[in-house]
Each structure stands twice: as structure tokens, then as C-alpha cells.
C-alpha positions in Angstrom: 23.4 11.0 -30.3 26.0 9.3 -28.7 26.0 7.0 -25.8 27.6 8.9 -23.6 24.5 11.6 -24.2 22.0 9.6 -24.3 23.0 7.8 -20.8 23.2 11.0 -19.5 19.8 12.3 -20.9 18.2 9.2 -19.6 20.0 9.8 -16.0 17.9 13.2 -15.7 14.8 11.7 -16.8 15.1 9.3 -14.4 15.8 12.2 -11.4 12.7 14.0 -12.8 10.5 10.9 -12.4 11.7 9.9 -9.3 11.5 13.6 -8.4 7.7 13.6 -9.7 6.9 9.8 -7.8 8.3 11.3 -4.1 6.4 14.9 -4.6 3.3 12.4 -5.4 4.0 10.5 -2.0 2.3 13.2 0.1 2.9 13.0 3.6 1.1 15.6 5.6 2.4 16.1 9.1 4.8 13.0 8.1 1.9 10.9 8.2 1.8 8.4 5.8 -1.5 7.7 3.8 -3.3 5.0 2.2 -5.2 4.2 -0.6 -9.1 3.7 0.2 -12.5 4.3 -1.1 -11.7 6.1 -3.8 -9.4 8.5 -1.9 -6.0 9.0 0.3 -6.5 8.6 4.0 -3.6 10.1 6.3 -4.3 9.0 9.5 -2.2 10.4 13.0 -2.0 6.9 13.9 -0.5 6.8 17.6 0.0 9.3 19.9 4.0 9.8 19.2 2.5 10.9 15.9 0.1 13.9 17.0 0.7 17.3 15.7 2.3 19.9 18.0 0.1 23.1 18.2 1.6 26.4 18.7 1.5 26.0 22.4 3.1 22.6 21.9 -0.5 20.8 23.0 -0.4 17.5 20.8 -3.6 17.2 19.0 -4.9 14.3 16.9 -5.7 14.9 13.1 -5.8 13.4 10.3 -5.9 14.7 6.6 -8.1 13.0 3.6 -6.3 13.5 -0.2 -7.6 13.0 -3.3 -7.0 9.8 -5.2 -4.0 11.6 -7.0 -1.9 14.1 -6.9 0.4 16.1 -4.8 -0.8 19.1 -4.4 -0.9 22.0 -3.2 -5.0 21.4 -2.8 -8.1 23.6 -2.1 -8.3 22.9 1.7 -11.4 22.3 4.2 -11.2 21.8 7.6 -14.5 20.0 9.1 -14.7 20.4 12.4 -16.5 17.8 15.2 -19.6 18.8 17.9 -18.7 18.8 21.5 -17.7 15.7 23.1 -16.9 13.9 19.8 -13.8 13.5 18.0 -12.0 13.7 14.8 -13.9 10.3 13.3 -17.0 12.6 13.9 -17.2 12.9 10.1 -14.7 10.6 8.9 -16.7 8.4 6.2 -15.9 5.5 3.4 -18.6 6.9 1.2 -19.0 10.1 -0.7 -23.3 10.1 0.4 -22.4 9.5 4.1 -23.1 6.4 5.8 -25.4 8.5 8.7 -27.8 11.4 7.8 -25.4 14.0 9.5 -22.7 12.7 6.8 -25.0 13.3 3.7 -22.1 15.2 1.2 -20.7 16.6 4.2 -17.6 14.4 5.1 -13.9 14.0 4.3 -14.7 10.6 1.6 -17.2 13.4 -0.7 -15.0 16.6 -0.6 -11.5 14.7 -1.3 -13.2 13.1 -4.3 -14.0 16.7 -5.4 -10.5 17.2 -5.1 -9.9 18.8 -1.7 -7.5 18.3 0.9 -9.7 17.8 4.1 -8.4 18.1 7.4 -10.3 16.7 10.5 -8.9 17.5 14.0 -9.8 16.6 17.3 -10.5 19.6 19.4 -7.7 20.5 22.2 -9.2 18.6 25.6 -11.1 15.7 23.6 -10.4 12.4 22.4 -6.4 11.8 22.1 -6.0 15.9 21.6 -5.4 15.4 25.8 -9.5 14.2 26.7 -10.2 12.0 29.6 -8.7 9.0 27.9 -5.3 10.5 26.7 -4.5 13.7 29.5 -1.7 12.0 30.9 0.2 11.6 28.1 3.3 13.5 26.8 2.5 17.8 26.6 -0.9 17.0 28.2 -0.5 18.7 31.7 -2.3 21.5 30.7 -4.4 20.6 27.0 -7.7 21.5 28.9 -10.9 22.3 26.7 -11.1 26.6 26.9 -14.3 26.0 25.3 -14.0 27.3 21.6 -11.2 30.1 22.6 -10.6 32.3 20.0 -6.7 32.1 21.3 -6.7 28.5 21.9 -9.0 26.5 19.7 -9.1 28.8 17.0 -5.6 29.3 16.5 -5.2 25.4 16.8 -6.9 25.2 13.3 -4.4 28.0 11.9 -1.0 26.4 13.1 -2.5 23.5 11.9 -3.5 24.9 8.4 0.1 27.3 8.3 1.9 23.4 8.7 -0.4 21.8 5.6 0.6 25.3 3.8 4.3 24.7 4.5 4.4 21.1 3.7 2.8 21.9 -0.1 -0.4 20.3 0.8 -2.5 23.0 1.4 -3.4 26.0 -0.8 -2.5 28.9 0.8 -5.4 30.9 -1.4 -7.9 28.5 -0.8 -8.5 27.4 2.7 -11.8 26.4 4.1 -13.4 25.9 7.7 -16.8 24.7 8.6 -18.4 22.6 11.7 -21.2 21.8 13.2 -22.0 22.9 16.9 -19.0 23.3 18.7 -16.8 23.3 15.5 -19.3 25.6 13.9 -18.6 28.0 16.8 -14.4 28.0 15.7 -15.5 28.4 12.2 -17.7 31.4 12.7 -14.0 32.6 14.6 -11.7 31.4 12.1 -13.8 33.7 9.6 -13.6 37.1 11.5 -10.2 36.5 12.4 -9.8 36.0 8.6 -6.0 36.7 8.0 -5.2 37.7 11.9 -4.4 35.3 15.1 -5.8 36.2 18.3 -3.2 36.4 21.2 -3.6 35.2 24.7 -3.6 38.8 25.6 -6.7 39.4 23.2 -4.5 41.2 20.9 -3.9 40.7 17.5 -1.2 39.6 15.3 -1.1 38.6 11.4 -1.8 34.9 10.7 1.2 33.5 9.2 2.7 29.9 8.6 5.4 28.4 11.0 7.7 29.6 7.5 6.3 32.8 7.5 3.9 32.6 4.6 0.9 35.0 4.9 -2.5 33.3 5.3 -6.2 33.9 5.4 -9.5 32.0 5.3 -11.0 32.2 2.2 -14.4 30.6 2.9 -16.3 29.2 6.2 -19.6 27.6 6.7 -20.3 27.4 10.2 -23.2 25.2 11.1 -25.2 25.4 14.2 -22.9 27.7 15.9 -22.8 31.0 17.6 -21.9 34.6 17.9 -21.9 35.1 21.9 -21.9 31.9 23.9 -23.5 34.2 26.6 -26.3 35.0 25.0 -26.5 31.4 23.4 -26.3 29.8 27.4 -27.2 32.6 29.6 -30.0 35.1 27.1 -30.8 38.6 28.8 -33.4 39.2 26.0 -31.5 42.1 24.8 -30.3 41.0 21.8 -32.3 42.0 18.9 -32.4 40.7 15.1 -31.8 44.2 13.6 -28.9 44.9 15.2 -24.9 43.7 15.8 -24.6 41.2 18.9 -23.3 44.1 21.8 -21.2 41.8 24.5 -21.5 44.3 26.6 -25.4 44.7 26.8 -26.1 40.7 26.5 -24.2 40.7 30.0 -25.4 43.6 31.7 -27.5 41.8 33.0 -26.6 38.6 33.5 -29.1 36.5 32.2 -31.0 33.2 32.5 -29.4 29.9 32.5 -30.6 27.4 30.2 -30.7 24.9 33.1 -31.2 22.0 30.9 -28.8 22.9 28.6 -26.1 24.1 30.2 -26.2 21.0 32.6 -25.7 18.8 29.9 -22.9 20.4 28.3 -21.0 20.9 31.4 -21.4 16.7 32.3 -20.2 15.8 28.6 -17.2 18.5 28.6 -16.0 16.9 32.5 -17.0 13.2 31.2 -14.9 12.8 28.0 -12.7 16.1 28.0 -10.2 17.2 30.4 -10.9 20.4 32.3 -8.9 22.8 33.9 -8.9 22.2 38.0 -11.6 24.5 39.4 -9.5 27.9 40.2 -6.5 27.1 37.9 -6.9 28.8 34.5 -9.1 32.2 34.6 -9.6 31.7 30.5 -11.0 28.2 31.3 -12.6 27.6 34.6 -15.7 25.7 33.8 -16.0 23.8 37.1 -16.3 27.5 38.9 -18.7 29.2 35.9 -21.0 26.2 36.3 -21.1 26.0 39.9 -21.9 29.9 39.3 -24.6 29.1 36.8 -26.0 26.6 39.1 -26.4 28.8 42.0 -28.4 31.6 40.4 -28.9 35.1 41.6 -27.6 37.6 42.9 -25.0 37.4 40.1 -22.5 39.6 41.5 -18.5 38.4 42.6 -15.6 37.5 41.7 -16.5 34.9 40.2 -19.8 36.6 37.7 -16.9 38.7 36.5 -14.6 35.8 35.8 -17.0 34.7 33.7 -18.5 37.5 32.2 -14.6 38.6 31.0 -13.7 34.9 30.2 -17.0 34.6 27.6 -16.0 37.6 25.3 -13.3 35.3 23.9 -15.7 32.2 23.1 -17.3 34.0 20.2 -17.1 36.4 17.6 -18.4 39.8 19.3 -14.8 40.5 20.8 -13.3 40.1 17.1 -13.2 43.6 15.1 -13.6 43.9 11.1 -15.5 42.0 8.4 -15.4 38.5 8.2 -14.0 36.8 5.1 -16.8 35.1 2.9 -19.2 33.1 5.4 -22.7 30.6 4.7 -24.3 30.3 8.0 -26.4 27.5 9.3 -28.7 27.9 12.1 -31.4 26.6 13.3 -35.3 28.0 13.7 -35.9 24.7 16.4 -32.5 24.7 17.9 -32.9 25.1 21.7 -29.2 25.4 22.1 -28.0 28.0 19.0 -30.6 28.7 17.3 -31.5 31.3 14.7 -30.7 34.2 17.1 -26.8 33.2 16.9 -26.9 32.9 13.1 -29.0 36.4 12.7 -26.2 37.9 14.8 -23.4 36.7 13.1 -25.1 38.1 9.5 -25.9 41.2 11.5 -22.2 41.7 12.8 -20.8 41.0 9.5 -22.7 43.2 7.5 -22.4 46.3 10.2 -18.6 45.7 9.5 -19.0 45.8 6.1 -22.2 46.8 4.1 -21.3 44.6 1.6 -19.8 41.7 3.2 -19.8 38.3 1.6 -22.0 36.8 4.0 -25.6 34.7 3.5 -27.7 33.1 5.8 -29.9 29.9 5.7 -32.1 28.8 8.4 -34.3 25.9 8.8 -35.8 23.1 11.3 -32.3 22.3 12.1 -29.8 21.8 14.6 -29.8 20.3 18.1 -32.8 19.0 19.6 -35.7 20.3 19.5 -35.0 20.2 15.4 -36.8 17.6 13.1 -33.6 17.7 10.7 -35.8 16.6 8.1 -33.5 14.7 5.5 -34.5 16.4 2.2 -34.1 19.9 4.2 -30.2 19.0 5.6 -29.8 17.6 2.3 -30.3 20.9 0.6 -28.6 22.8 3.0 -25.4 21.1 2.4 -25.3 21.1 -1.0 -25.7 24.8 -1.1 -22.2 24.4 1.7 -21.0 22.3 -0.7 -21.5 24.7 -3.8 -20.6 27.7 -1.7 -17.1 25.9 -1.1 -16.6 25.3 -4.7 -17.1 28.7 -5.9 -14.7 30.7 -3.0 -12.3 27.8 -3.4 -11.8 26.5 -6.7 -13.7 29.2 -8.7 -16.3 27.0 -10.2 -19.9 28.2 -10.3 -21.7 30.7 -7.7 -22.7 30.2 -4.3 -25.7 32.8 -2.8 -25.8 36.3 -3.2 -24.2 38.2 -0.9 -26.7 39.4 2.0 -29.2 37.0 1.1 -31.3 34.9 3.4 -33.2 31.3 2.8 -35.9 30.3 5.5 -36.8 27.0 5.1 -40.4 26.9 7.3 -40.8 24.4 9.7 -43.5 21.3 8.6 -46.3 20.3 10.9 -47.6 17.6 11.3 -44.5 14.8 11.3 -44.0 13.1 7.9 -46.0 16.6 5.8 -44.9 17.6 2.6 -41.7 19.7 2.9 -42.5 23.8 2.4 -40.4 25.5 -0.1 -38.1 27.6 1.4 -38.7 31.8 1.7 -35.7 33.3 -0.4 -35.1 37.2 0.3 -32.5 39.4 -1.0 -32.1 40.4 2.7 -33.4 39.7 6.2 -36.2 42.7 6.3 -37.3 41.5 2.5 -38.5 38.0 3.8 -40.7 39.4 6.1 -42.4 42.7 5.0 -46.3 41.9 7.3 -47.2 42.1 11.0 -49.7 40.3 12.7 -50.3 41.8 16.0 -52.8 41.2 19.0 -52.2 42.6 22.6 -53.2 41.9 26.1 -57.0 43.1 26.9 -56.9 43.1 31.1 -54.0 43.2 33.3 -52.4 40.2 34.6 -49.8 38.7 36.6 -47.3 36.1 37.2 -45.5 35.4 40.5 -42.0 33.5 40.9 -41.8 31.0 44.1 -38.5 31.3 44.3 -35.2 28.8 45.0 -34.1 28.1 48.6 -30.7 27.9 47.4 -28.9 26.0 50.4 -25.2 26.9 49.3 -24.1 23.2 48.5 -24.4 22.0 44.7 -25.4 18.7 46.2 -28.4 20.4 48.0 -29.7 22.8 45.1 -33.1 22.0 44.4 -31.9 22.7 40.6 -30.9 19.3 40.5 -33.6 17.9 41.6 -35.5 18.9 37.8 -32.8 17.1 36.0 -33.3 13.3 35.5 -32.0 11.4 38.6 -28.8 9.6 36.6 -27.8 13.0 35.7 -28.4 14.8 38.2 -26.8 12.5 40.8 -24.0 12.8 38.4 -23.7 16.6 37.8 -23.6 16.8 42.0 -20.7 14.0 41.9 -18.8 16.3 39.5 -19.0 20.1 40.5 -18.3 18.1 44.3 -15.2 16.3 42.6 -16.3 13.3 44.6 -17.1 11.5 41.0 -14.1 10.1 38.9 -15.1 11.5 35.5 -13.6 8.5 33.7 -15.0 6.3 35.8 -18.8 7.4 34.3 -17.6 6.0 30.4 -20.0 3.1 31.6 -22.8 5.4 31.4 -22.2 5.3 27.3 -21.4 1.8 27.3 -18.1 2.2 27.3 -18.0 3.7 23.9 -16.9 7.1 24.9 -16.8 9.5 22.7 -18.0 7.7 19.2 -21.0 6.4 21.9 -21.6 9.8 22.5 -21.9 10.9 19.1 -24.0 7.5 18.2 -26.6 8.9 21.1 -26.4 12.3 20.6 -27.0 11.7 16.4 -30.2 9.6 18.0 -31.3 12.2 19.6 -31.4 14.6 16.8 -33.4 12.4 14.4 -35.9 11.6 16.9 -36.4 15.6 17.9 -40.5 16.5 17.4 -41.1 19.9 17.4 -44.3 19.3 15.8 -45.7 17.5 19.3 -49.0 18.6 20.3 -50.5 19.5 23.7 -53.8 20.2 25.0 -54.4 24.2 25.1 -55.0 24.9 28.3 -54.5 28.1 30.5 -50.6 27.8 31.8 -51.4 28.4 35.6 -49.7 31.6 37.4 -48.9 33.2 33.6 -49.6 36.2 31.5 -52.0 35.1 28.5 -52.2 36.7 25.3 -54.1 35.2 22.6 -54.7 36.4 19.4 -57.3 36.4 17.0 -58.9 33.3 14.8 -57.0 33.9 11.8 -59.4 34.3 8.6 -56.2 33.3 6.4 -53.1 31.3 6.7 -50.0 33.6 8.0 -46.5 32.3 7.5 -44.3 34.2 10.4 -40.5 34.5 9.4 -38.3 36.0 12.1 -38.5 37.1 15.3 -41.7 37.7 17.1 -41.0 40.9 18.9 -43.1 41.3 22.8 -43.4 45.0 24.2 -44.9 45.0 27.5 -45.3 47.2 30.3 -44.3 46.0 33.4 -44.0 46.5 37.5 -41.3 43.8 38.7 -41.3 43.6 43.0 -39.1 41.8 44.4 -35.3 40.7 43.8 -34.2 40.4 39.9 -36.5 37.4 37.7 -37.8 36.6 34.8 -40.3 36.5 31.8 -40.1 33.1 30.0 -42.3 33.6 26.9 -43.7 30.9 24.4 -45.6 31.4 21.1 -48.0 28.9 20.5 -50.5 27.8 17.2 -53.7 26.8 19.1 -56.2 24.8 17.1 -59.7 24.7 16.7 -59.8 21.3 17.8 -58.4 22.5 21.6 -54.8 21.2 20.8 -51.2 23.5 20.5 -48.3 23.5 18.7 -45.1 25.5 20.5 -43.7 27.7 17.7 -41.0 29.6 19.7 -39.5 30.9 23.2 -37.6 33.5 24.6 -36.1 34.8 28.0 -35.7 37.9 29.5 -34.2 39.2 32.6 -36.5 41.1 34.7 -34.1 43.1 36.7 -34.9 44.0 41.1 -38.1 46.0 41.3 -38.3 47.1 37.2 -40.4 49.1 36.3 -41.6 50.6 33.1 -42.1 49.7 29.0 -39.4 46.7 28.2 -39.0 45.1 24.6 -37.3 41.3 23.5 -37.9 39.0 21.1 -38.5 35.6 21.0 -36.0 32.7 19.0 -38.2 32.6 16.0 -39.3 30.1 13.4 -40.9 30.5 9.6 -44.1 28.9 10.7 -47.5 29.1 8.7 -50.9 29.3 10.9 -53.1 27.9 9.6 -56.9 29.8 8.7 -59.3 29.3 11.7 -56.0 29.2 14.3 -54.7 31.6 17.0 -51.5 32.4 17.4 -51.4 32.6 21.7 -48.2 34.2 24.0 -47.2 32.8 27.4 -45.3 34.6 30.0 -44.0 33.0 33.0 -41.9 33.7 35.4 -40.7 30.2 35.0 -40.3 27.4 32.2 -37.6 25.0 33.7 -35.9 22.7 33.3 -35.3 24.8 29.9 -34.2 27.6 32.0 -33.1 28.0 35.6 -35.7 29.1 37.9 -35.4 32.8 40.0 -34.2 32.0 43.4 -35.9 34.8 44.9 -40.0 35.5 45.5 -41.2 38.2 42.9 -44.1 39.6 40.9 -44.3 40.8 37.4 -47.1 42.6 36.7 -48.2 43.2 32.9 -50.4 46.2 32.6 -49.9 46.1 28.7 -48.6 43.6 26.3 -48.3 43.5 22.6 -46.9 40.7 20.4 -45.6 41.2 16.8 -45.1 38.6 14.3 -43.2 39.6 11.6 -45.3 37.4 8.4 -44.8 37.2 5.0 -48.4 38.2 3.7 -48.7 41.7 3.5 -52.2 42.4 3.1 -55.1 39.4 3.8 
């Protein structure tokens, strides 16, 4: 070979290496990225390096890569709670330096060889929250509260980029979250291959370049199918049947008074929301003052918010979703296993045969116990379920399938094994029944609702710090950003510090005295001569004379012992519409639950149970001539 040649032959080697070394330097949304812990870390480092959405709202992310090479990867996007940001699970160790973390963070499913993405949600942290809303395309990055036109599509211009850029596989992108990013992944995965416009049409989901995409797996965790039912429950909803937005509004239901309270303080405190009036889509400010004043639910602005709500789930999205695990929780006040039964139950009435499994457990927001050997096994199923509809490697669960993981009682009892069924009737095939033997009654006192947030008795349930502040906001005579000082200063990552406190310290196991509830409807059941394990939805069928103006039946299941003390096992609302009359039906949230021989299952109705839900403001009687309660149990014969 002659010099010449070989000079010439080395020349091209040398292009290809250097050609190989530069397609190894991944930069994902020209962020540079670092070596660390045993994987890549591409951080948005300033603000002048955020990530311009398809709106143009800037929005802080950051991308976690393997140790080596360049791509394209198996993609998941993990997405934070409300109030939190993208560090939310951002961790140095593959087991997760905090329970919540346990193999479900960017350090453990890079070093499995993905390409994770973790955004802050549009309105938090630097994606234009309280601390970052002046800055440059901020004027109007409000929170729309888990849009499917907003929020959602935020996570598919940002995925479309990743695809563009080489880093993402376009046949192998993932979503999950927990809470609030739980509710954009149960979106993501009924859009599947579609965007949703702000019109409410639809369009095909396609890169900035034009490439077609889809989701090819999502595990949304403690999320939701209709944020009204999830906030405001009508007791209309049923776990045999797809989530109807139309009947879980008509009528309006019950406020979660506690709940809804809380949200709307952390949503004004560290986000940036729209001025009260401005942004039909994404008027919190008016829906809460709306909330807040109770019934009658009729105006302007109840149909604001009844029309604005179809877009924060997944009942307004037709078709079958693409291949989903849901997460929800039995103890979960906020979305518990009602949302995730829903979401199975509209997936499978689009498609018979839809990909889509279910796990439920003594998870999620307080009140769950999120026992660590129960989230533990949870996520590894996520995990396993990620590897098999990303990278092809081993099986996740059966399509259809359910796993009820049975709440423990007492605190620190061996751990149940969990009730696996082929499908959601299979895991409970008994009943255990008992029903009212006399008439009874329950009367509501009623609200004198004065017109004035600041004057609303409502507020006068809530603890005095946060109800002084709630008044201060819906007034606008409180500086949201001046109230960091109420978490320390820490703002957001405080938030999540507390907020991850409060889940591990959640009882639901806490005992009371079983006394007679005064002014409710008491059904108790018999001494059981066996144990019964309920799994599902205990269903009450009652009928009723309502006078008076529209109210409410507040029901809780309870396991009284023969030692005099109770356990609360589930709740449920219903709305008790102006002067109804006649046989009504609802079900309660649920649980997998075992009674024990020698107890009785007992059911309360009230006509109130705040500060869990907002009290009637008018003066009414419900009269229960009959009442039956079923448990659906998995014995089916003693």
C-alpha cells in the first residue's frame, strides 16, 4: 500500500472516530451532561437554557443518560406531584435515597439503559411558578391544572424534540407520575398517538420534524380519570361501568373541603395562577371561591367550571389507551381506587382487549400507610412492565388483570399477600349483606353562608394558619410569595420534604371508640362467625325522602370490635338532590379489608363528615326508610 493510500485511509478513519466521539457527546435540548453516579446527568442549568414548549412557555427539564452511548434510547418520562418540581425524583442512587424513590427515579432507570426525562410542570418551579413568573415567555405560563391541551401536550413537544435530536426512541416512549404527574400520564396514554388542541379537537402527534409518534407504555400512579369526581364526587360513579362526565356533574357534587383547600393554597403559594376572570380553561381563583361557597350550584360560574373540568382528565379523550399499569390507592382520600377502577373501566369499554392492568393497595396520599415492602412491589412490577413494552425483555401483567393488595391492621402486622384476579368481578365473587331494621333519620344544620370568603364559616373547620391564609388568597389581600416562610423558606423541595412526611406517617389503621355517630343513619351488621376479606366497592341502596334544599349522605364503613373499639374501612358521598325522593344506589371508595371472626362490619350515614367534605348550606332531612349494604368479599360460601 503506498503512502499516499494509506494517509488517506487513515484520514477517513480518523473522520469516522471523530464522527463516532461527537454522536457519543449527547446533548439533549443543547444541554450538556456530566458524568455522575454511574450515569449522564443533563441538567437545564439557567433559565436562558429552558426548553420552549409548543406555545413557547419555557419549561425546566432535565434528561438522565446512560453511562454510554448515544442513542437513540428507550425513553421514560417521570413526572413530579403538585407543588413540586423536576428534582422531585431526581436521585444519585439506583435504590432511592427516600422511600418514594425506591427503583423509581432517573439514577435506576438510566442505569437500565433509558433515557429519563424529568420536567417541571408549566406554572411550577422555574417552568414560570411563583419564583420564576416574571421571567422571559412567562406572562402567561399559568398552572391549567393537568390540561390535556396544555400540560399534556408539554410532555409531547417535549418528547417530539428528544425524538428529533436522536435521543429518544421514537418506538419506545414511556410516561408515568405520581399524583399530579400520574394524572398527565393517564392523558398521555389515551391520547396515545394524537395531540389535543385548545379547541378540544384532535390532531396526530408528531415531532417538531414531522416524525409520527405515540406512547408506547404509561404507568400512572395515584392519578385520576375525572378530577370532578376525584374533588367534587356525586356518588354516581359506579365500578362496573366507564367514568360518564356528564353524569358525575349532573349534579354537582360535594366538595372535599379539606382537600380541595389544600390544593388550591399549594397551587397559589408556589405556582403562578391565572388572574381570577382571565383564562376560562384555568380560573382556579373563581372555581374555588365557587367550591367554597356551596349550594345552589347554578351560574356562570358552575358552568365555567363544569366545561373547564372535562379537559383535566381522561373522560373527554375517545379510543383505547395504549398499554397502561395503573396505581391507585384503596386509603387514598384524594384519588383513590375509584379513579384507577375508572380508568381500567374506560379502557377496556374502548377496547375489550385493551392492554391495561390494575394494582391497588394501601397507597397514595394520606390517609395511606405506604407500607415499604407493598410500594416496593408495586414498582417493580412498573419497573418490569416498562421493560417488557419498551425494550421487549420479559412480561409485564396480563392484560385485564387486577392485584389487590389488602390493607394490614394493626400498624407494623405482617403484610397480606395480595388478591390476584384475571379481572375485576373474578377478585371478588361473595357478598356479605345486612340492612337497616327501623327507620331512621339524619338532619343537615345547614351554612349561613354570608357572601364573603373571609366570613364563610367553612373556614372556620380548617386549621387557623391555613385558613387565615386560604381567606388572604381567594381576597388577593395575601402576597402568595410572601407565605414561602410558611415552609421555611424551602419552597417547593420543602414542600415535597413535608408532604413525603406526611405520607409515611398516614395511619389508617387508627382506632376509635364505637359509639353511635349522633344525628346519623346506623346500620350494623352481623358478628361475623368467619373472617371476610371485602375487595371492591361496597355498594349502599337506600330508600330515601330528602326535604329541604339539595344535601347530602356522607357514608362510612366501619370494622367494630368486640372489645368496643372501630376501625374506618371506607367512605363515600352522594348528592342528595332538593326534596328527592325515592330508591337511590352509590358506592363507597373501597378497600381489600379482612374482618375478622367475632366483628361487625357497621355503615354511617350523615348528612355531614367535614372537614373531609363541605357541609350543605341549607337545613334538610334525609329520611332512610330502607337501607342495604353490600360488600363485595372474596369467600364465597362460610
Amino acid at each position: 500500500m503506498g503512502a499516499v493510500a494509506a494517509s488517506a485511509i487513515a484520514a477517513s478513519l480518523a473522520v469516522v472516530l471523530d464522527t463516532a466521539v461527537a454522536r457519543a457527546d449527547v446533548t439533549p435540548f443543547g444541554h450538556a451532561c456530566t458524568a455522575q453516579n454511574g450515569v449522564r446527568f443533563c441538567p437545564t442549568a439557567d433559565l436562558g437554557g429552558r426548553v420552549a414548549s409548543w406555545d413557547g412557555t419555557p419549561l425546566d427539564v432535565d434528561v438522565t443518560l446512560p453511562a454510554t452511548g448515544s442513542g437513540p434510547f428507550p425513553t421514560i418520562v417521570i413526572m413530579h406531584g403538585l407543588g413540586e418540581d423536576k428534582t422531585a425524583f431526581e436521585d444519585t442512587s439506583a435504590t432511592g435515597s427516600q422511600a418514594l424513590t425506591y427503583h423509581y427515579n432517573t439514577n435506576y432507570y438510566a442505569q437500565r439503559g433509558y433515557a429519563v426525562v424529568t420536567p417541571t410542570a408549566r406554572g411550577f418551579g422555574n417552568s414560570c411558578g411563583s419564583a420564576s413568573k416574571t421571567s422571559a415567555g412567562c406572562a402567561a405560563g399559568w398552572v391549567h391544572l393537568d390540561d390535556a391541551r396544555y400540560e399534556a401536550r408539554d410532555i409531547q413537544q417535549l418528547l417530539g424534540t428528544l425524538v428529533d435530536e436522536g435521543v429518544a426512541d421514537p418506538s419506545a416512549l414511556g410516561v408515568t407520575g405520581i399524583s399530579y404527574g400520574g394524572g398527565t400520564a393517564a392523558q398521555l396514554a389515551f391520547l396515545n398517538n394524537r395531540i389535543e388542541l385548545p379547541s378540544g379537537g384532535f390532531a396526530p402527534w408528531t415531532s417538531p420534524a414531522g416524525a409520527p409518534l405515540h406512547i408506547a407504555a404509561s404507568y400512572p400512579r395515584w392519578g385520576w380519570a375525572d378530577l370532578a369526581t376525584a374533588l367534587v364526587p356525586n356518588g354516581r360513579a359506579t365500578d362496573t361501568a366507564p367514568p360518564s362526565y356528564a353524569a358525575d356533574t349532573s349534579p354537582v357534587g360535594v366538595s372535599k373541603l379539606s382537600y380541595t383547600s389544600f390544593l388550591y393554597l399549594i397551587t397559589d403559594l408556589l405556582g403562578q395562577v391565572a388572574p381570577a376572570g382571565t383564562d376560562p380553561g384555568a380560573d382556579l381563583t373563581t372555581w374555588y371561591k365557587t367550591l367554597l361557597a356551596g349550594e345552589p350550584y347554578s351560574g356562570s360560574a358552575v358552568t365555567g367550571l363544569v366545561e373547564a373540568l372535562k379537559y383535566k382528565g381522561t373522560t373527554g379523550i375517545p379510543g383505547a389507551p395504549t398499554p397502561m399499569l395503573i396505581e391507585n390507592g384503596w386509603t387514598d382520600n384524594l384519588f383513590g381506587a375509584q379513579q384507577g377502577l375508572a380508568l381500567f373501566n374506560q379502557a377496556r369499554a374502548a377496547s375489550p382487549s385493551a392492554d391495561v392492568s390494575l394494582q391497588l393497595a394501601d397507597t397514595g396520599h394520606p390517609g395511606a400507610s405506604n407500607r415499604s415492602d407493598v410500594v416496593d412491589r408495586l414498582v417493580d412490577a412498573g419497573s418490569a412492565f416498562f421493560d417488557a413494552k419498551l425494550r421487549g425483555t420479559g412480561t409485564g401483567p396480563a392484560p385485564g388483570s387486577v392485584a389487590l393488595s389488602p390493607m394490614s391492621c394493626p400498624a407494623g402486622s405482617a403484610t397480606p399477600a395480595p388478591i390476584t384476579a384475571a379481572s375485576w368481578g373474578a377478585a371478588h365473587p361473595g357478598t356479605l349483606s345486612f340492612s337497616l331494621t327501623l327507620p331512621q333519620s339524619t338532619t343537615s344544620s345547614g351554612l349561613n353562608y354570608l357572601g364573603q370568603v373571609g366570613q364563610d364559616p367553612v373556614i372556620g373547620i380548617l386549621p387557623g394558619t391555613v385558613g387565615d391564609v386560604l381567606t388572604g388568597l381567594v381576597n388577593g389581600t395575601v402576597d402568595p410569595s410572601s407565605l414561602l416562610s410558611i415552609l421555611g423558606g424551602g419552597g417547593s423541595s420543602q414542600f415535597g420534604s413535608l408532604f413525603s412526611q406526611a405520607l409515611q406517617t398516614s395511619n389508617p389503621c387508627a382506632t376509635s371508640p364505637a359509639l353511635i355517630q349522633p344525628n346519623s343513619i346506623v346500620v350494623l351488621g352481623p358478628a361475623l362467625t368467619h373472617a371476610d376479606t371485602l375487595a371492591g366497592m361496597p355498594q349502599v341502596t337506600a330508600s330515601i325522602q330528602h326535604t329541604g334544599p339539595d344535601g347530602q349522605l356522607d357514608a362510612r364503613l366501619w370494622d367494630v370490635s368486640p372489645t368496643g373499639t372501630q376501625i374506618l374501612v371506607s367512605r363515600g358521598l352522594y348528592r342528595v338532590t332538593a326534596n328527592q325522593s325515592g330508591t337511590i344506589g352509590f358506592q363507597l371508595d373501597g378497600n381489600a379489608y379482612t374482618f375478622a371472626a367475632g366483628h361487625r362490619p357497621k355503615l354511617e350515614l350523615l348528612s355531614s363528615d367535614g372537614p373531609y367534605a363541605r357541609p350543605s348550606n341549607g337545613i334538610s332531612t334525609t329520611f332512610a326508610l330502607t337501607v342495604t349494604a353490600k360488600l363485595p368479599i372474596v369467600q364465597t360460601a362460610p
